[in-house]
C-alpha positions in Angstrom: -26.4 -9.6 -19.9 -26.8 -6.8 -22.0 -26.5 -3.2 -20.5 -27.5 0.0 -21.6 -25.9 3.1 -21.4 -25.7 6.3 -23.4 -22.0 5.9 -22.9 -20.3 4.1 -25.7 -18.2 1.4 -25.1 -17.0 -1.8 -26.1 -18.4 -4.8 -23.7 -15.7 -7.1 -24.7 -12.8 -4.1 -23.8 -14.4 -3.4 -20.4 -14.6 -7.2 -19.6 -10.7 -7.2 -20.0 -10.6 -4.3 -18.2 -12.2 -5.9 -15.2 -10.4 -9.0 -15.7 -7.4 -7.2 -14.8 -7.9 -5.2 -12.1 -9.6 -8.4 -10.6 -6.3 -10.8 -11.0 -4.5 -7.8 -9.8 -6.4 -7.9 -6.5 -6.1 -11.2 -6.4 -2.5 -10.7 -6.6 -2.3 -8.1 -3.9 -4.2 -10.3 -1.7 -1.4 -13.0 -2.7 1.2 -10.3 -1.3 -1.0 -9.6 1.6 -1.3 -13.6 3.0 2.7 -13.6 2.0 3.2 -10.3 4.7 1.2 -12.0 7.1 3.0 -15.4 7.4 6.2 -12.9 8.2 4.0 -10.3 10.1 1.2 -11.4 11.7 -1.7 -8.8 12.0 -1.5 -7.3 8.7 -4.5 -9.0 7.4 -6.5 -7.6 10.5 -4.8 -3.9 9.4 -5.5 -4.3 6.3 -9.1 -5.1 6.6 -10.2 -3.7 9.8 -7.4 -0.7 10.2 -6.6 2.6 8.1 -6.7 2.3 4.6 -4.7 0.9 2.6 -3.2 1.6 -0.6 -1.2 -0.5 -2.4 1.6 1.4 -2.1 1.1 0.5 1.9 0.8 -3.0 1.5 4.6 -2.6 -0.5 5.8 -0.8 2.2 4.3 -3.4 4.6 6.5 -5.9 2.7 9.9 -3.8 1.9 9.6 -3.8 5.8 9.6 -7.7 6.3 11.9 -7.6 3.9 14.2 -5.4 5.8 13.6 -6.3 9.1 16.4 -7.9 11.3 14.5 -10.1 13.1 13.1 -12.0 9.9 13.6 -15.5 9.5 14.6 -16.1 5.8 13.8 -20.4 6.2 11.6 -21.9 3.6 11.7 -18.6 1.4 14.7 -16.3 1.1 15.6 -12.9 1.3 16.1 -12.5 -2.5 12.6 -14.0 -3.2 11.3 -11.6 -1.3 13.3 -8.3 -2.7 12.3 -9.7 -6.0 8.5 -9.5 -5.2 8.9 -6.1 -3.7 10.3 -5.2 -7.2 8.1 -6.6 -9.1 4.7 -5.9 -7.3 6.1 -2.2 -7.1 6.2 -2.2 -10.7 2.8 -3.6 -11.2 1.0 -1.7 -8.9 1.9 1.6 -11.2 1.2 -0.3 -14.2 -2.4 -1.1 -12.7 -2.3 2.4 -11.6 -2.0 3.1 -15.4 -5.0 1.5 -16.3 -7.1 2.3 -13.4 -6.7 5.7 -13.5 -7.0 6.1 -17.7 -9.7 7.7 -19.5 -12.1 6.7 -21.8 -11.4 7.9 -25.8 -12.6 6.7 -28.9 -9.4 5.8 -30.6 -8.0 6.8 -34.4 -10.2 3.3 -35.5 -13.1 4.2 -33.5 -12.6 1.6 -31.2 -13.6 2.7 -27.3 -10.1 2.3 -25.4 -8.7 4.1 -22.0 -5.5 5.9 -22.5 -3.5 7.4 -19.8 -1.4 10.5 -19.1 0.6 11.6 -16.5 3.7 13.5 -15.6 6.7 12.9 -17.4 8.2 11.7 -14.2 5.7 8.8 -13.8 7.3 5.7 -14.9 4.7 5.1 -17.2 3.6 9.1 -18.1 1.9 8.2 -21.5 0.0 5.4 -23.0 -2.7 3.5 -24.8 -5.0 0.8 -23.6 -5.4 -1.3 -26.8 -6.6 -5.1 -26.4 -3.2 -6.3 -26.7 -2.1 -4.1 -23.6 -4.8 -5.2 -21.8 -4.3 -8.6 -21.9 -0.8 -8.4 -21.2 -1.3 -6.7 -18.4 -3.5 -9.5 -17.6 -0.8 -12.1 -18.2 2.0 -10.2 -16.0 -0.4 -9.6 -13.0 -1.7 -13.7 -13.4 2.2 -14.5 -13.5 3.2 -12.5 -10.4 0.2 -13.6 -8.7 1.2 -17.3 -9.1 4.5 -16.7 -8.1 3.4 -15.0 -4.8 1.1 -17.3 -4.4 3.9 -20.0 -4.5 6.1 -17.8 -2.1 2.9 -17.9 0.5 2.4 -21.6 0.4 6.0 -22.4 0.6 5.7 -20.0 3.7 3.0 -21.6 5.2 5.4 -25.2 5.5 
């Protein structure tokens, strides 16, 4: 399917670009199940409650994380800090992409590129194909590997 705009862009480049920010919520959601074997209702919040960012739902799990009455059994402590580290760094690489504009690039090729303050941890950059795609491959990676963390929970 074929659309038609009088924007230009690149149908191929905005595929990828919808490619990631679907296996990113599919990773989220992976983070979301994980938080709800620990914390029961947060599916229900998440759904049914006040919005929520993504920056919520790592919150949500820096709290099961650092709550004293959580039972570390079938995954541990460290697991779970390491997914709090690595989703937090995701979610503003995501944020990087979803929040970029549209430019015709130096080759004429349609890209996003984003810019924010210096203090961002990712102020400046480029969406190329090659960014795009591995973005793709560090959201699928993280996605398994909460995924894995969920279904070891669920034993």
């Amino acid at each position: 399917m074929t659309l038609r705009t009088r924007v230009p862009y690149d149908p191929q480049y905005t595929a990828l670009v919808g490619t990631a920010v679907y296996v990113f919520a599919y990773y989220e959601w992976a983070v979301i199940y994980l938080i709800q074997q620990f914390k029961p209702g947060c599916v229900g919040r998440y759904c049914r409650g006040a919005p929520m960012t993504s920056g919520g739902v790592k919150k949500e799990l820096e709290a099961v994380v650092n709550s004293p009455s959580t039972t570390f059994s079938t995954v541990s402590k460290a697991e779970l800090e390491a997914c709090v580290t690595r989703f937090s760094a995701l979610i503003d690489k995501r944020n990087a992409l979803i929040h970029a504009h549209p430019i015709t690039d130096r080759d004429g090729s349609q890209i996003l590129n984003y810019q924010a303050r210096v203090d961002r941890p990712l102020p400046d950059m480029k969406w190329p194909v090659t960014e795009v795609e591995s973005a793709i491959g560090e959201f699928d990676s993280a996605a398994c590997e909460a995924n894995a963390l969920l279904h070891r929970s669920l034993e």
